[in-house]
C-alpha positions in Angstrom: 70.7 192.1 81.5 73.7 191.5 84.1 70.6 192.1 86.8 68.6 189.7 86.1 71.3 187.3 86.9 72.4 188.5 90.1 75.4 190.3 88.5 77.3 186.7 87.7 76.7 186.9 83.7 80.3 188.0 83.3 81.3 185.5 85.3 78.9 182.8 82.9 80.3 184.1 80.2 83.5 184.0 81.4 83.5 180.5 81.1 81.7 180.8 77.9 85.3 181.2 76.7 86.8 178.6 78.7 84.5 176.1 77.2 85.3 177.1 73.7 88.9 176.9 74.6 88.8 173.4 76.3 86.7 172.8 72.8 88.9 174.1 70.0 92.3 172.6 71.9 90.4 169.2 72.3 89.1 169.3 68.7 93.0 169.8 67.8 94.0 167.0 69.7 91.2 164.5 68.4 92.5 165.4 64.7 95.7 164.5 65.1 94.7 161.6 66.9 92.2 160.7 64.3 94.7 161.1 61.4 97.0 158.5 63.3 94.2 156.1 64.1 92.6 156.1 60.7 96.4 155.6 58.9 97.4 153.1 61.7 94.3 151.1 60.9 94.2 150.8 57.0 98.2 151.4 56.3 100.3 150.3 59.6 101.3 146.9 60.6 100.2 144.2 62.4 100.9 145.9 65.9 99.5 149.0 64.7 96.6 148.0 63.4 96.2 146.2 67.0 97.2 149.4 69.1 94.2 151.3 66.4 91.8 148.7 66.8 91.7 148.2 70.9 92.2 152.1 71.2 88.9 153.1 69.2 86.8 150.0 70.8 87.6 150.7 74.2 87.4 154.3 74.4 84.1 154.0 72.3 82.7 151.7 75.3 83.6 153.7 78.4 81.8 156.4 79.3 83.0 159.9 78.9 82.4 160.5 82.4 84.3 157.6 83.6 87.5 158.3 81.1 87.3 161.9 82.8 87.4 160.5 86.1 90.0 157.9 85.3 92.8 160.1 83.3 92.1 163.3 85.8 92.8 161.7 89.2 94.3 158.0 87.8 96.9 160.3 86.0 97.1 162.3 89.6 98.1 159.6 91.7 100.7 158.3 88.6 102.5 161.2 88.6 103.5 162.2 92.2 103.9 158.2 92.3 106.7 158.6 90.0 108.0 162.0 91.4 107.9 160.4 94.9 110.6 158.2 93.7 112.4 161.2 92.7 111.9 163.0 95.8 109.9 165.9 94.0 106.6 167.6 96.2 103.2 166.9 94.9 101.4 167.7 91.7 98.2 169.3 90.8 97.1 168.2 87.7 95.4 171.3 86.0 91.8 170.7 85.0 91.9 172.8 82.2 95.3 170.5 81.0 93.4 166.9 82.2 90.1 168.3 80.1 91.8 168.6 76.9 93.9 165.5 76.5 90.6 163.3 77.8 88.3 165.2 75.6 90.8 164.6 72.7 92.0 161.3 73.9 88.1 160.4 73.7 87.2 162.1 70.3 90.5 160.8 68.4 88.5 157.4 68.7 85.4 158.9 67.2 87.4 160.7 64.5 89.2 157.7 63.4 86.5 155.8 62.4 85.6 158.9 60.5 88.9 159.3 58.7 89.0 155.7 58.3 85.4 155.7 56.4 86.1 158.6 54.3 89.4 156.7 53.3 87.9 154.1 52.7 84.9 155.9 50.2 87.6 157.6 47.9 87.1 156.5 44.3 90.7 153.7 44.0 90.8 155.1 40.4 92.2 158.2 41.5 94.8 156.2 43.6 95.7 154.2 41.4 96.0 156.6 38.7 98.2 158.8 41.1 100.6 155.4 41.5 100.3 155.1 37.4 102.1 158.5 37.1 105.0 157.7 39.5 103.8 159.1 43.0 105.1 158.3 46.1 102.6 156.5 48.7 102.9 159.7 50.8 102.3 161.9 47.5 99.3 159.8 46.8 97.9 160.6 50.3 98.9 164.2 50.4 97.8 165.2 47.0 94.7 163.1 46.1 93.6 161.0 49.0 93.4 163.5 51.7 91.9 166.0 49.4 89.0 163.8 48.7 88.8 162.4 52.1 87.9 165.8 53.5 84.8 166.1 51.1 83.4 162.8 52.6 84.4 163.1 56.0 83.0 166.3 56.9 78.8 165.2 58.1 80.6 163.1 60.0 83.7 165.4 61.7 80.9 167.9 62.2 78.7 165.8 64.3 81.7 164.7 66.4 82.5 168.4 66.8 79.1 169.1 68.0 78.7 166.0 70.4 82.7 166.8 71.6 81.2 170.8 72.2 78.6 169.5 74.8 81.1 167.0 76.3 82.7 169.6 76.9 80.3 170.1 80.2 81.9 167.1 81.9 85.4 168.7 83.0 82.7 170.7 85.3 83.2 167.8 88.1 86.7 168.2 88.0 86.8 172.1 89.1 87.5 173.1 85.7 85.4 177.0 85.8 83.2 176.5 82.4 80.2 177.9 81.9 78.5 174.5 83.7 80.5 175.4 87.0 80.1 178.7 87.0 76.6 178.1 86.5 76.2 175.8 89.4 77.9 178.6 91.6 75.2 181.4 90.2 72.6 178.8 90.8 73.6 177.5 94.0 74.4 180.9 95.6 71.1 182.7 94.8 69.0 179.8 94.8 68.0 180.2 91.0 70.0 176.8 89.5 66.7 176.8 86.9 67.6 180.1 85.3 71.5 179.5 85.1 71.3 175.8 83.6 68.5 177.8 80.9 71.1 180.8 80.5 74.0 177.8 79.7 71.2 175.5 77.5 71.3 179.0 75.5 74.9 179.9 75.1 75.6 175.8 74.4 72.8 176.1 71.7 74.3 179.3 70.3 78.2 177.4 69.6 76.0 174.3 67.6 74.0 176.9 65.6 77.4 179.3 64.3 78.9 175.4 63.9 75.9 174.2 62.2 76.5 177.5 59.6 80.0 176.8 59.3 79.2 173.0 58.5 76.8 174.3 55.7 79.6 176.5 54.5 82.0 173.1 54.0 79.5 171.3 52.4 79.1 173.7 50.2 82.8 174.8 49.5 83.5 170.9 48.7 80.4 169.7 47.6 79.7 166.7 49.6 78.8 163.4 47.5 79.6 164.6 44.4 81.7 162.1 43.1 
């Protein structure tokens, strides 16, 4: 097998696992993002609500590419800007580090609308029932309004997690070694970019499918839109 591609499979694969890893750290990042978002936007204040709102609407109309660009060599030039004051020597950003905050910068958007929906869909008896017996607002959240978020926020947390897998292909252009990259080197080097870009097609397919079975396994476990 390692022949037919001109002995650089291990090296595809290779970055295989750095596109995971980008993947699973950015995914981590988005959630957290996406809680804050979601809860800033139905629960904060004024300012809050603000900072929520003009967060998910502009990152939700620039284009991935251009956020990329903009946070990997904008936050470049910021940051030996400031250390210049400081007399310190220049900094390399590292893509792998400037891939996962834009990635999750970019998907905490998407997952706060999500988090804010499924919020929004849980039945305000249970709430309010939960507030009858004496529960805190945080107990209320913690022990029936997350719970019951989940069910309904899962379709749409999966399909975030499969478009944030292939957007994953973008830190590519900023050196990052990923399976795209390496690809191009394969492809470039032996003159075959057809058969490497197929090989990656494959291997990008083969992450949605095992996510696609894990989806099926959530909806299952908490019975989606069963109310």
């Amino acid at each position: 097998m390692n022949e037919i591609f001109g002995g650089y499979l291990p090296m595809i694969l290779k970055g295989m696992i750095i596109t995971i890893e980008v993947a699973l750290l950015s995914l981590v990042l988005s959630l957290f993002l996406g809680i804050l978002a979601a809860s800033a936007r139905l629960y904060g204040g004024a300012i809050s609500r603000i900072i929520a709102t003009s967060y998910t609407t502009i990152i939700r109309g620039i284009p991935d590419l251009v956020l990329m660009m903009l946070i990997f060599f904008g936050g470049q030039i910021l940051i030996n800007n400031i250390g210049d004051k400081f007399g310190s020597d220049y900094i390399d950003i590292d893509p792998m580090i400037a891939g996962i905050i834009t990635i999750g910068f970019i998907f905490g958007a998407y997952m706060g609308e999500t988090f804010r929906g499924a919020i929004m869909a849980v039945n305000k008896g249970q709430i309010e029932a939960g507030h009858a017996y004496g529960m805190t607002g945080l107990q209320v959240f913690i022990h029936i309004t997350f719970p019951a978020m989940i069910r309904h926020a899962i379709p749409g947390f999966f399909n975030n997690w499969l478009v944030l897998v292939k957007t994953t292909a973008l830190v590519s252009v900023i050196g990052l070694e990923d399976m795209v990259y390496s690809a191009k080197v394969a492809g470039d080097t032996l003159r075959q970019p057809f058969t490497f870009y197929v090989l990656v097609g494959f291997l990008f397919l083969l992450i949605t499918a095992v996510s696609d079975l894990a989806m099926r396994w959530f909806e299952r476990k908490y019975n989606v839109g069963d109310h």
